[in-house]
VEXDREN-2710 file (C-alpha; in Angstrom, 1 decimal):
% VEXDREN-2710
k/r/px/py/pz
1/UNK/103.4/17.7/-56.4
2/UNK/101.6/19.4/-53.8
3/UNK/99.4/19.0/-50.5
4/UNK/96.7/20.7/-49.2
5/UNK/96.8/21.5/-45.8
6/UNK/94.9/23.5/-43.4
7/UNK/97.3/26.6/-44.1
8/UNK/97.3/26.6/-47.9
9/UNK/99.2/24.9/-50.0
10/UNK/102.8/22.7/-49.2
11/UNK/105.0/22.9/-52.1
12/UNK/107.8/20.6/-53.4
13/UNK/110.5/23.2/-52.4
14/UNK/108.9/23.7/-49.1
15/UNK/109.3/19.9/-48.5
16/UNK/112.9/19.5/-50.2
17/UNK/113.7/22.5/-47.7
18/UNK/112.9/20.3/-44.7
19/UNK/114.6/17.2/-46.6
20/UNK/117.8/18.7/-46.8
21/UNK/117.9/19.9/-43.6
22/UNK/117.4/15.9/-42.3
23/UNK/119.8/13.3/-41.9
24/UNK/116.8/10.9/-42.0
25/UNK/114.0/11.1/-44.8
26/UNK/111.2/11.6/-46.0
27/UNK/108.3/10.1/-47.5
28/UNK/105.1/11.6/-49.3
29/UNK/102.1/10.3/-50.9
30/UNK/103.3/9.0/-54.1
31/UNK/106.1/7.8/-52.9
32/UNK/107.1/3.9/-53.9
33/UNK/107.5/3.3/-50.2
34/UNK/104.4/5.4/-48.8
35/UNK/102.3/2.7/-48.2
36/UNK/104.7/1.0/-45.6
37/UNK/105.0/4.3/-44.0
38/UNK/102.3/4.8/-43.3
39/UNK/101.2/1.9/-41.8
40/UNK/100.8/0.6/-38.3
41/UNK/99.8/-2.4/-36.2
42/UNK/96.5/-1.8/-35.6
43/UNK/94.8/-1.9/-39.0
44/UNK/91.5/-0.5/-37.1
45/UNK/93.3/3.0/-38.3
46/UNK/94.0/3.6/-41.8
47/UNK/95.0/7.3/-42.1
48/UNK/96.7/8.6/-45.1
49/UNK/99.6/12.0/-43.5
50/UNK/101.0/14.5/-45.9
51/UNK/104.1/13.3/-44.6
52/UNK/106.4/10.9/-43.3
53/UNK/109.7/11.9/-41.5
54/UNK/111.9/9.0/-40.7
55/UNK/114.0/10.5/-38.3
56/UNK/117.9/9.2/-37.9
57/UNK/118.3/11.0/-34.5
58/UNK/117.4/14.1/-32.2
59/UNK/118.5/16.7/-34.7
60/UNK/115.9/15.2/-36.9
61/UNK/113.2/15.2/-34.6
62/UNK/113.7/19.5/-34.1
63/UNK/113.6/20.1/-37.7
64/UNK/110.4/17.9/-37.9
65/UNK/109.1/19.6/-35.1
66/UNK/109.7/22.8/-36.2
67/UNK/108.5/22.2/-39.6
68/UNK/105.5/21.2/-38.0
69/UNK/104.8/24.5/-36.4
70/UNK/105.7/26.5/-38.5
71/UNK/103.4/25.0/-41.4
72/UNK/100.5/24.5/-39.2
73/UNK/100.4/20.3/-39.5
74/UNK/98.7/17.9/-37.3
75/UNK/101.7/16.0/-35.8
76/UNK/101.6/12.2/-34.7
77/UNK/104.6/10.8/-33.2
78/UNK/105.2/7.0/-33.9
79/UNK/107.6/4.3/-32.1
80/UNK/106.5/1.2/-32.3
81/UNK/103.1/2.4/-34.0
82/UNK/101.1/-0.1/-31.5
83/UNK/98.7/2.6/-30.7
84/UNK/95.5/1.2/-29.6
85/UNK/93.5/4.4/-30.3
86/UNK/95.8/5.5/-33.6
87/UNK/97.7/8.1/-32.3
88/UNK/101.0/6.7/-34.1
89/UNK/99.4/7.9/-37.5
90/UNK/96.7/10.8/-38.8
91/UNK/95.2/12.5/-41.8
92/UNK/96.9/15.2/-43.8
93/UNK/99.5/16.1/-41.5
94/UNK/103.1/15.0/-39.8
95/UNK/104.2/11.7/-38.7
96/UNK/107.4/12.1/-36.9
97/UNK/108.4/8.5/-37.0
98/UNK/111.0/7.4/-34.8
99/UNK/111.5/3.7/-35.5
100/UNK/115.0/4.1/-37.2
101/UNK/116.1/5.4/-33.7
102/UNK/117.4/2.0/-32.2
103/UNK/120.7/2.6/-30.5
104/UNK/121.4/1.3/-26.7
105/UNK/124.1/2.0/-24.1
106/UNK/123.8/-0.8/-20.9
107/UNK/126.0/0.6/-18.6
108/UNK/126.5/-2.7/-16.9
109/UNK/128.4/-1.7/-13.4
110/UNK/125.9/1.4/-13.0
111/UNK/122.9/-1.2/-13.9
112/UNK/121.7/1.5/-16.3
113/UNK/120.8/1.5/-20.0
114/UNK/120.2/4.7/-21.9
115/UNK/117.9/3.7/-25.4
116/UNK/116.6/5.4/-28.3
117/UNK/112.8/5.9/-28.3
118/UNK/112.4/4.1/-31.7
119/UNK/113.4/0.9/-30.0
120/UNK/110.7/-1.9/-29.7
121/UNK/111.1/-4.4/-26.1
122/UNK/112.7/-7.0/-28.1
123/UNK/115.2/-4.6/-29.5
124/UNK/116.1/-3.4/-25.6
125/UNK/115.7/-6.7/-24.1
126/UNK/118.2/-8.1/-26.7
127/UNK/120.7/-5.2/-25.7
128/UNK/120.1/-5.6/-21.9
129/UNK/120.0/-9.3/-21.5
130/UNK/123.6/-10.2/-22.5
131/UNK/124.2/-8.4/-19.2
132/UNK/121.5/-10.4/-17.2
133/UNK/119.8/-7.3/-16.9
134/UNK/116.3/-6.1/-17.4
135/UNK/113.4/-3.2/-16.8
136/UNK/110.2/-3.8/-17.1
137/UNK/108.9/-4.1/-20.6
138/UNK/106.0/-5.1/-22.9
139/UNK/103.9/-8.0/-22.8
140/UNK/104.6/-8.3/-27.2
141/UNK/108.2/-8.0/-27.8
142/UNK/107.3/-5.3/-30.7
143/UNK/105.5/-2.9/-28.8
144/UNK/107.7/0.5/-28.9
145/UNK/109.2/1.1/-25.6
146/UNK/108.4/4.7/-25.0
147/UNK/104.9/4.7/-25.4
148/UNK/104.7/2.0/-23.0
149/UNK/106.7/3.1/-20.9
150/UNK/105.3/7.0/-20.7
151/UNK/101.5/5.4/-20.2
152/UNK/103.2/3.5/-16.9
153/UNK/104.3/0.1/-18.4
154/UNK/102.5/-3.2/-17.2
155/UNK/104.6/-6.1/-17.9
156/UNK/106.1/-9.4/-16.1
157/UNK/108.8/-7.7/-13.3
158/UNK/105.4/-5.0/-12.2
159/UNK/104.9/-6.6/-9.0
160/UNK/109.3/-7.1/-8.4
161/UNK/110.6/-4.0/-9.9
162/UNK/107.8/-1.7/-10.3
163/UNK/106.1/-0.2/-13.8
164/UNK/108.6/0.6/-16.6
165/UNK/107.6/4.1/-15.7
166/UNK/108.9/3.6/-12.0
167/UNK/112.5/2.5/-13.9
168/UNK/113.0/5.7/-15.5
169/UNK/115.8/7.6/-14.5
170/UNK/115.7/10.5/-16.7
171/UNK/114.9/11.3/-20.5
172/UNK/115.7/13.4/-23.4
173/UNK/112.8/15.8/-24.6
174/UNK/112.4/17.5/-27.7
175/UNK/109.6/20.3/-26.5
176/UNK/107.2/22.1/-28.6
177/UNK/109.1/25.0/-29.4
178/UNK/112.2/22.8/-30.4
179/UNK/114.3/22.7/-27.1
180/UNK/115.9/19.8/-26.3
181/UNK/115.6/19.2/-22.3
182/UNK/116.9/16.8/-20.2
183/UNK/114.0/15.9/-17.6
184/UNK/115.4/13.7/-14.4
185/UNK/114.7/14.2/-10.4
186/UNK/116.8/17.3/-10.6
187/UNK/116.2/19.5/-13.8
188/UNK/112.8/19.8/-15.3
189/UNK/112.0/17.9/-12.3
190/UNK/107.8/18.3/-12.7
191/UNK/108.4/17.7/-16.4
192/UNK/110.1/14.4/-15.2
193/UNK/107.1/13.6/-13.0
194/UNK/104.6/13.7/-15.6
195/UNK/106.2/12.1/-18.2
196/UNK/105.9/8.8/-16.0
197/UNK/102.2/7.8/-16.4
198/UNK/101.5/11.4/-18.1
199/UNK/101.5/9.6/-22.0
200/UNK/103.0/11.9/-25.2
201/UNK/101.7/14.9/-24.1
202/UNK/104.3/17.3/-23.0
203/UNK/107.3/16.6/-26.0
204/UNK/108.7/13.8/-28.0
205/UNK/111.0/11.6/-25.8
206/UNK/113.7/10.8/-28.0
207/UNK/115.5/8.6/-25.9
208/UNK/114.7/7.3/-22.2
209/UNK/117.8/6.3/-19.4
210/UNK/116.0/2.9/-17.3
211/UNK/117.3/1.7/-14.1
212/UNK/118.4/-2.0/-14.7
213/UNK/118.0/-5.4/-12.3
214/UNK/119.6/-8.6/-12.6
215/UNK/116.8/-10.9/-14.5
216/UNK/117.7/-14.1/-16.2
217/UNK/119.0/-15.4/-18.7
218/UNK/116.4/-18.2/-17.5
219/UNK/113.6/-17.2/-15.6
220/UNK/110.5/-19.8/-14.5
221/UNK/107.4/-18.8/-16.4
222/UNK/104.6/-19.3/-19.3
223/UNK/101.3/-20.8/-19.0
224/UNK/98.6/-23.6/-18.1
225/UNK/95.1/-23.7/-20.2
226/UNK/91.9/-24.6/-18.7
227/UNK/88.8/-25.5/-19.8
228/UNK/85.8/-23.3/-19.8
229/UNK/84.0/-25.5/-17.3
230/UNK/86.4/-25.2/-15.1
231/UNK/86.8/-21.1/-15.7
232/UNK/85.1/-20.1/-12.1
233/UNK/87.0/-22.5/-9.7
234/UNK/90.0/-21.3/-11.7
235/UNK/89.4/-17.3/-11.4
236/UNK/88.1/-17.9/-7.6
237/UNK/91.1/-20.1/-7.1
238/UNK/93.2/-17.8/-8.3
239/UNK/91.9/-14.8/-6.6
240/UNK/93.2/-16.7/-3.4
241/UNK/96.8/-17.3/-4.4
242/UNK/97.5/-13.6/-5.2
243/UNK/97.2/-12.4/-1.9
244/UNK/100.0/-13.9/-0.8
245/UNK/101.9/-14.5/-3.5
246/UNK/105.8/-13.4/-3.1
247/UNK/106.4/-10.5/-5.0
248/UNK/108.7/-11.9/-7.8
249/UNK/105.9/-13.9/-9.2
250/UNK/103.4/-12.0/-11.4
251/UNK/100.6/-13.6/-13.3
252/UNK/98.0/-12.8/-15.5
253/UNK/94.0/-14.8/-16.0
254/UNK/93.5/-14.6/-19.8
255/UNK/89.8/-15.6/-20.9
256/UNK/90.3/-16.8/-24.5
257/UNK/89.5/-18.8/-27.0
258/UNK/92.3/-21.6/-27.6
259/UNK/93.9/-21.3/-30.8
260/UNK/95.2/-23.5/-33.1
261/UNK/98.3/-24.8/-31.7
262/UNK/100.3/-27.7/-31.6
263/UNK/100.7/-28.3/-28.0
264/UNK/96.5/-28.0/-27.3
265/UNK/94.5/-30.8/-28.3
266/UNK/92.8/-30.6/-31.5
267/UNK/89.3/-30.8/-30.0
268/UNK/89.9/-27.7/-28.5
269/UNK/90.9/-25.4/-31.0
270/UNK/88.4/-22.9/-31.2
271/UNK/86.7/-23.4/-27.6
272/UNK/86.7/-21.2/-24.8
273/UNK/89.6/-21.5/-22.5
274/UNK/90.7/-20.0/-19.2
275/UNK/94.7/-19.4/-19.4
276/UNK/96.7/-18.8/-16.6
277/UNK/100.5/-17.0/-17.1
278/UNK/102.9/-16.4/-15.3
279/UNK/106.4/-15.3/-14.2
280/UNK/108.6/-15.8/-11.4
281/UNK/111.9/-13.5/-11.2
282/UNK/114.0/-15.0/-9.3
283/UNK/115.9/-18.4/-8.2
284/UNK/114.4/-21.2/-10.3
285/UNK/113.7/-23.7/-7.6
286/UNK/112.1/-20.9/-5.8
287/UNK/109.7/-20.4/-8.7
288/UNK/108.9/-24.1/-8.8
289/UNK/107.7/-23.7/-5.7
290/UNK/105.5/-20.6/-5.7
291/UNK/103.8/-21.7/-9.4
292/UNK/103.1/-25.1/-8.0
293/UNK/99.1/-23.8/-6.6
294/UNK/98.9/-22.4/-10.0
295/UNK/98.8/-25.6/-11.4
296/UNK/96.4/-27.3/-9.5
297/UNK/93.3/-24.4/-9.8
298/UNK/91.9/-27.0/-11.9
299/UNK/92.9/-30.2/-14.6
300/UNK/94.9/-28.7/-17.1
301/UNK/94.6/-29.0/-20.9
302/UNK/97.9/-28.2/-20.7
303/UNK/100.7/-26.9/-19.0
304/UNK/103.6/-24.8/-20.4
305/UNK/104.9/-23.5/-17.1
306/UNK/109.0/-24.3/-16.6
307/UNK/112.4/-22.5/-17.0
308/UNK/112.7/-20.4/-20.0
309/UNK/114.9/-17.5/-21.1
310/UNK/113.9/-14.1/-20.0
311/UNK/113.6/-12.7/-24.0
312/UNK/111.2/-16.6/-24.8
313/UNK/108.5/-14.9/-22.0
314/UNK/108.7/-11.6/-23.7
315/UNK/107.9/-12.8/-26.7
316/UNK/105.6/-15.2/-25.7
317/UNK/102.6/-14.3/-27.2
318/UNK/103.8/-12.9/-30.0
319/UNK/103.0/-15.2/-33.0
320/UNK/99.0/-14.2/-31.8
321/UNK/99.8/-10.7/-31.8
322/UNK/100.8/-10.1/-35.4
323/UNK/100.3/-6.6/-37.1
324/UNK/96.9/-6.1/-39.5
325/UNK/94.5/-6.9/-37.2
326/UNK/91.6/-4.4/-36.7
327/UNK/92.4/-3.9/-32.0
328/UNK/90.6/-2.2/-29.4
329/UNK/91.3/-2.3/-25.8
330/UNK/90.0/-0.7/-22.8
331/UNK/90.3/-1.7/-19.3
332/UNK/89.1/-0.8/-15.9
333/UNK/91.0/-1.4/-12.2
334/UNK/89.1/-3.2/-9.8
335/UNK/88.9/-5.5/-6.5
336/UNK/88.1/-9.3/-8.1
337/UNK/85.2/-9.4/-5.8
338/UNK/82.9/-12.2/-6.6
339/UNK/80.4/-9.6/-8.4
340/UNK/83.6/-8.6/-10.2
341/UNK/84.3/-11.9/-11.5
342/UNK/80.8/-12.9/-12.0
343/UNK/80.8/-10.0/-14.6
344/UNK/84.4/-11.6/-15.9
345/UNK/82.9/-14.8/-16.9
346/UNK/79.5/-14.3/-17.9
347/UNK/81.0/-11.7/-20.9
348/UNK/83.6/-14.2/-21.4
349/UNK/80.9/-16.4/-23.1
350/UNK/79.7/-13.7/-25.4
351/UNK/83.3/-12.6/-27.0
352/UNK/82.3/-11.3/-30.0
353/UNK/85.2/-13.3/-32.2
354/UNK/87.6/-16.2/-31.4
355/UNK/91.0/-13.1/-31.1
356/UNK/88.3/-11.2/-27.7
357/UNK/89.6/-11.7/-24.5
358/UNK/89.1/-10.2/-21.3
359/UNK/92.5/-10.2/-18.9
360/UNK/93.1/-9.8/-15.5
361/UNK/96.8/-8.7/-14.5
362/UNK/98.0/-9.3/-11.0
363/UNK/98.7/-6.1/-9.5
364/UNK/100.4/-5.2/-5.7
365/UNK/104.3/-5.5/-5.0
366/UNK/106.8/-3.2/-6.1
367/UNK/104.2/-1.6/-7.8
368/UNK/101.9/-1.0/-5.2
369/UNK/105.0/0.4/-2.7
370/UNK/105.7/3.8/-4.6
371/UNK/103.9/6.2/-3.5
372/UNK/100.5/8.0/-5.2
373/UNK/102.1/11.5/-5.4
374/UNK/105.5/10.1/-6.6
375/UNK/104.0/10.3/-10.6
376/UNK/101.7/11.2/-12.7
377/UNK/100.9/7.0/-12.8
378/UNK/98.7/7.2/-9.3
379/UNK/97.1/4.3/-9.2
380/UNK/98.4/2.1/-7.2
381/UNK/95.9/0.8/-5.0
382/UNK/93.9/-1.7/-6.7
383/UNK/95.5/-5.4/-6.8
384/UNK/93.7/-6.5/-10.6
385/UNK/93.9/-4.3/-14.0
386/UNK/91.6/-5.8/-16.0
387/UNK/91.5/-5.5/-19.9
388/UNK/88.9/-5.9/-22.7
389/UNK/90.7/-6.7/-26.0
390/UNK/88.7/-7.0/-29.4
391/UNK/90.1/-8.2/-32.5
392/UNK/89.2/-9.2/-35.5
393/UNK/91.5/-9.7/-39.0
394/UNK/88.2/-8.0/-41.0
395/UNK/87.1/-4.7/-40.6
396/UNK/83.3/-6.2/-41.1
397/UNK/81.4/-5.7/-37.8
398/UNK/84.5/-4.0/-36.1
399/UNK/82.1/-0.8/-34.8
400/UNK/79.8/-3.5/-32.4
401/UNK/82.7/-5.1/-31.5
402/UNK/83.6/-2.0/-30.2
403/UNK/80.9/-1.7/-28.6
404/UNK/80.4/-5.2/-27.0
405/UNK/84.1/-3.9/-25.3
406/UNK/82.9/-0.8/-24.2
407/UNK/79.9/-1.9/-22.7
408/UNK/82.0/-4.7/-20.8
409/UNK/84.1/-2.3/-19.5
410/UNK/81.5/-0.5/-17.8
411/UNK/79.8/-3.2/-16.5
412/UNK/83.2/-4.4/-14.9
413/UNK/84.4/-1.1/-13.6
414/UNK/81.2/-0.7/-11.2
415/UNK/83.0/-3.1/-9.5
416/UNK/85.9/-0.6/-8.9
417/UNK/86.8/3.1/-8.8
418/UNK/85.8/3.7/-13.1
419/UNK/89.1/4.1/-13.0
420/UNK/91.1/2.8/-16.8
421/UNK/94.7/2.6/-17.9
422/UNK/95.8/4.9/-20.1
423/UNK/97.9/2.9/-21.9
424/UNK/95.0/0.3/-22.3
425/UNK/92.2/3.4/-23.6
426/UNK/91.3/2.6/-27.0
427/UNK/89.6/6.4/-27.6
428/UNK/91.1/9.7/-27.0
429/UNK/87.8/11.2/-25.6
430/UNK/87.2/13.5/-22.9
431/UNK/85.9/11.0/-20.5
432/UNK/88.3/8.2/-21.0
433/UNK/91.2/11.3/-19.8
434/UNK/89.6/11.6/-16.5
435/UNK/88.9/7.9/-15.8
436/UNK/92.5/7.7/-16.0
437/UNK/93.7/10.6/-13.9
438/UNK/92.2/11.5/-10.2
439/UNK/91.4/15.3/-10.5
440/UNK/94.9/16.2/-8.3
441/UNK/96.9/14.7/-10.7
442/UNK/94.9/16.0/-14.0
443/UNK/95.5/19.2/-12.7
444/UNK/99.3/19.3/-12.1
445/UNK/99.0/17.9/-15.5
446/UNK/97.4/20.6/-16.9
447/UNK/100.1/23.2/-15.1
448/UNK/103.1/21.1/-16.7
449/UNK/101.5/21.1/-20.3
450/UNK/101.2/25.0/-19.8
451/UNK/104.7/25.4/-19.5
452/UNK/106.0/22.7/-22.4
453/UNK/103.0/22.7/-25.0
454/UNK/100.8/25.5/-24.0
455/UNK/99.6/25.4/-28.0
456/UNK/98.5/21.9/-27.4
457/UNK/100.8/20.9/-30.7
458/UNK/101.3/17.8/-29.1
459/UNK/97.2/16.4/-28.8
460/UNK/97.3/13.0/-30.5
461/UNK/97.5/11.3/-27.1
462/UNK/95.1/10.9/-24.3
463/UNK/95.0/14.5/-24.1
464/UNK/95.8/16.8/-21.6
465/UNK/94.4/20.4/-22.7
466/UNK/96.1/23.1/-21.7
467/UNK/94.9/25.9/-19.9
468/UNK/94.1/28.5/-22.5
469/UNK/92.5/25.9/-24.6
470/UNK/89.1/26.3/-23.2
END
């Protein structure tokens, strides 16, 4: 068998070479197991690669990536294959998956954990909480912790421990002429300074050291639904309280549509909701206290908020957050003024299917105290990210779904800087790059890319182009 690529023609032996030169695998079109491959979460993106490499460890990630070169392929890199915009997967070239790379060290007494990139949050969670110990992670429990974490990483300990970003201590590199570097505050130090906020775009991270903080096992958190009537006086409400909320409590405003679950009411399956989560990191009594004005924005439908372990918040959401749906997000920073929130709600009531929701994350704390210049993640000014998710399990009207989101998005961020989250950018185009870098930074991003990908072999990402690309 053979495959066409854009350099001629890939034999068998070609491919057996790069085989045996791998202690992982590989898989091909053909293949009995090439359909699993190549899948990933977001079932908006069904791409069909030449290839597959499954890589067992580092060593497998330079053959792939000098395979890569060398033949002239389109290389994706996957880790948990969330991808909003499909940059885990692609058409007729490489996918350098690196989901079989799930080994942890948690260095308890140092409060350190180093952890293979193919990891998911549960995976590292799982590892890190039988010490009591935490970084920030994912919202969904599967999402791939390096791709979170090199977009900046929002999650439940942001506004007490900073981004997931802020939490890394150093990380292994596989560049795009097959070095292996070590990138930390000391050696490939502006390398090190991109990669936090700075996405795929200058190697493939094969594994990532995080700075660890006592968390759990029980933390006080989860959520309180309320009804759409009552979705203003909630929003306003909560717009008050996170001012001067302490900074181990983080929450989140989710405008839904309740699903079908067992502890909502049966009339209200399939209504619009406004949900309010939450998370308090700290003494339990404490975070009695300090969710206690959450729970009185409104009347509740019902209230879910009370000590739970640290992994049960993590994975919260999960069971609504299967793979196969078709997914886009955007988002946009802004100040919830009450033009801001007026736009919030009134799009809230056109959702274009019951899975659309429009969240708005608490910001400020930890994460607002490092400073602008400190990585490539700048940011850190606004108090509310606020995110436009579509989703839909059919692929039938997807396109002006997409649209509905995108237009939302714009509407919302004239009530901010235009600035997005590049983690939360569901297209790799041109302008969605600089809405998520200020021109400083996009420029020392630029400089950095010249010196670790100046062929750009790395572009499936929100792309920084070198230099000499024109």
């Amino acid at each position: 068998m053979s495959i066409d690529t854009a350099k001629g023609v890939l034999g068998d032996a070609t491919i057996a070479e790069l085989e045996a030169g791998l202690r992982g695998s590989v898989v091909r079109p053909g293949d009995p197991d090439y359909e699993s491959a190549r899948a990933v979460w977001n079932a908006a993106h069904d791409k069909h690669p030449a290839l597959v490499v499954r890589c067992a460890g580092t060593a497998d990630v330079i053959r792939a990536v000098e395979f890569a070169r060398s033949q002239d392929l389109l290389v994706a890199v996957r880790g948990g294959a969330h991808s909003i915009a499909g940059f885990s997967t692609c058409d007729d070239g490489i996918v350098i998956d690196l989901s079989p790379m799930k080994g942890a060290i948690v260095d308890p007494v140092r409060r350190r954990v180093v952890a293979q990139a193919g990891m998911t949050w549960g995976d590292l969670d799982h590892e890190t909480q039988a010490f009591g110990l935490a970084v920030t992670g994912g919202l969904i429990s599967t999402t791939g912790i390096s791709g979170f974490t090199l977009g900046g990483g929002v999650g439940w300990l942001l506004r007490r421990h900073g981004l997931a970003s802020d939490n890394l201590t150093a990380a292994e590199v596989v560049t795009a002429d097959g070095r292996v570097v070590r990138a930390d505050p000391h050696e490939h130090s502006e390398l090190f300074w991109a990669l936090r906020g700075g996405g795929g775009n200058f190697g493939i991270v094969t594994s990532l050291e995080y700075r660890l903080h006592p968390v759990g096992p029980q933390i006080l958190g989860g959520l309180i639904v309320y009804p759409l009537e009552q979705a203003r006086q909630v929003v306003t409400g909560w717009r008050e309280l996170i001012d001067g909320a302490p900074d181990e409590l983080t929450t989140v405003v989710n405008l839904t549509t309740a699903p079908p679950l067992p502890f909502l009411p049966e009339e209200v399956h399939g209504t619009r909701v406004a949900v309010v989560l939450g998370m308090y990191a700290g003494d339990l009594a404490a975070g009695e206290r300090a969710v206690t004005p959450l729970r009185t924005l409104g009347t509740p439908i019902a209230d879910l908020m009370g000590p739970m372990p640290y992994t049960g918040m993590q994975s919260l959401v999960d069971p609504l957050w299967t793979a196969g749906h078709h997914n886009y997000f955007t988002s946009a920073f802004v100040e919830p003024s009450d033009a801001a929130l007026d736009v919030v709600l009134r799009r809230h009531l056109t959702t274009p299917t019951p899975f659309s929701e429009l969240h708005m994350h608490q910001l400020g704390g930890a994460f607002a105290r490092v400073p602008a210049q400190a990585t490539a993640f700048s940011q850190r000014d606004a108090s509310v990210l606020c995110n436009v998710v579509v989703r839909s399990p059919e692929a039938a009207g997807f396109d002006a779904h997409v649209g509905w989101a995108r237009e939302t998005r714009e509407e919302i961020a004239r009530h901010g800087r235009g600035t997005m989250y590049v983690n939360f950018t569901g297209d790799g185009a041109e302008d969605k790059v600089r809405a998520s870098y200020p021109d400083p930074v996009r420029e020392r991003l630029v400089r950095v890319k010249d010196a670790y990908d100046p062929t750009n072999l790395f572009r499936l990402n929100q792309n920084i182009r070198p230099s000499g690309s024109g």
